[in-house]
C-alpha positions in Angstrom: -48.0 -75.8 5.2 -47.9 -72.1 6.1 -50.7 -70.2 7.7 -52.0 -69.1 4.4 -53.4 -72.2 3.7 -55.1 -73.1 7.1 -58.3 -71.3 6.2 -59.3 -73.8 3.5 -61.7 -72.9 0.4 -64.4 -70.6 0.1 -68.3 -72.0 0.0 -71.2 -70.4 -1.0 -73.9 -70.7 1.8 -76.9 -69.0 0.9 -77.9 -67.2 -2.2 -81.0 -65.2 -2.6 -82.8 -63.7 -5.9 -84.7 -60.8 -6.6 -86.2 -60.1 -9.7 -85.8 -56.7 -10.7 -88.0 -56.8 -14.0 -86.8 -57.1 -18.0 -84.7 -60.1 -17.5 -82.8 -58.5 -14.6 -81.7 -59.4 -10.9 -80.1 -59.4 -7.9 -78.4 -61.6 -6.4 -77.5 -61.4 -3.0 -74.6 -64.3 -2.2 -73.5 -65.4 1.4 -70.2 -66.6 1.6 -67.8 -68.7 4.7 -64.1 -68.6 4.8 -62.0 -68.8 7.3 -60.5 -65.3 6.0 -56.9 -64.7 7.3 -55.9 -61.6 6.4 -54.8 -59.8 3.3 -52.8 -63.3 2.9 -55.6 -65.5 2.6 -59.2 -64.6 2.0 -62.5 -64.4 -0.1 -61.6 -62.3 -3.5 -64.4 -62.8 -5.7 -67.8 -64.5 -6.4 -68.7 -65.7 -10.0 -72.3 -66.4 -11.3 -72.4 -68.7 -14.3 -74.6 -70.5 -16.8 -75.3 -74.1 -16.0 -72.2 -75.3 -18.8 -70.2 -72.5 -17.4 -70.4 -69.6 -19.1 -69.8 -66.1 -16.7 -72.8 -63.9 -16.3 -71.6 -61.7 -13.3 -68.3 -61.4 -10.9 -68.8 -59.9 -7.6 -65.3 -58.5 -6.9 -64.0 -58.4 -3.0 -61.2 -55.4 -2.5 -60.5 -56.6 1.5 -60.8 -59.9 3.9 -63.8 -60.2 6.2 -62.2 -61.9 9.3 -64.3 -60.6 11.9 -67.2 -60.5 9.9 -68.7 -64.7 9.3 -70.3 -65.8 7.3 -71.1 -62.2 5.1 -73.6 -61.7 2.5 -72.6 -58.9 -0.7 -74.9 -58.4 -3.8 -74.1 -58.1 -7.1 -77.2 -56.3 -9.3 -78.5 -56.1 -12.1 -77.5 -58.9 -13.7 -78.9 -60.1 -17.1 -80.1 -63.2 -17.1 -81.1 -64.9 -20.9 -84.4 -65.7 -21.4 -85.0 -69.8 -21.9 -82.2 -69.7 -19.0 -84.1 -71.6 -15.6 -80.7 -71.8 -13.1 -77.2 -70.5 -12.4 -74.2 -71.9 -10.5 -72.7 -69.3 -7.7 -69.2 -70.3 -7.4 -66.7 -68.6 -5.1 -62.7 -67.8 -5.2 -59.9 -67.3 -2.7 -56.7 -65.5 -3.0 -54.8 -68.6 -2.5 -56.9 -71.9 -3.1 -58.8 -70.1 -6.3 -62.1 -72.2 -7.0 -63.0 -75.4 -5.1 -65.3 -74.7 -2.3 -69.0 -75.4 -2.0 -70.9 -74.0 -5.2 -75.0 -73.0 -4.9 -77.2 -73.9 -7.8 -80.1 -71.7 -7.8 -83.4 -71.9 -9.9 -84.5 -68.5 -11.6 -88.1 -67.9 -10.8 -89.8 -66.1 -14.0 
């Protein structure tokens, strides 16, 4: 195994909601990884519908190895009516998906 792979999968550790009024919010998503380097680390977060279907993506343009766990935001994001809960799901730039996903109840 190289180094690459050492760090393991991302997990989502804490996600927090805001509502922002009309069916709109923020979420603000902490992440852990054991971020490497431009090899190896946190790329993106993902917030879906409970059957899977992609509402948001919070792209990540650099590693955060000195900088553990972190918390970015992603706003406003759309959320349907009738919809009560979303899956936060995070992605790595060498494992992809697999780490510790967040389901979080939407508070109308």
């Amino acid at each position: 195994m190289t180094s690459a792979g050492l760090a393991g999968e991302a997990d989502v550790v804490d996600v927090r909601v805001t509502a922002l009024g009309d069916g709109e919010y923020r979420f603000d998503v902490t992440l852990r990884h054991s971020d490497e380097g431009w090899g190896h680390y946190v790329d993106k977060w993902d917030l879906l519908t409970p059957d899977g279907k992609l509402l948001g993506t919070r792209t990540l343009y650099h590693p955060h190895v000195d900088e553990q766990p972190f918390t970015r935001s992603l706003a406003p994001v759309r959320i349907p009516e009738g919809l009560n809960s979303v899956r936060v799901r995070a992605h790595d730039s060498v494992h992809g998906l697999g780490g510790e996903e967040i389901k979080v109840v939407i508070h109308r």
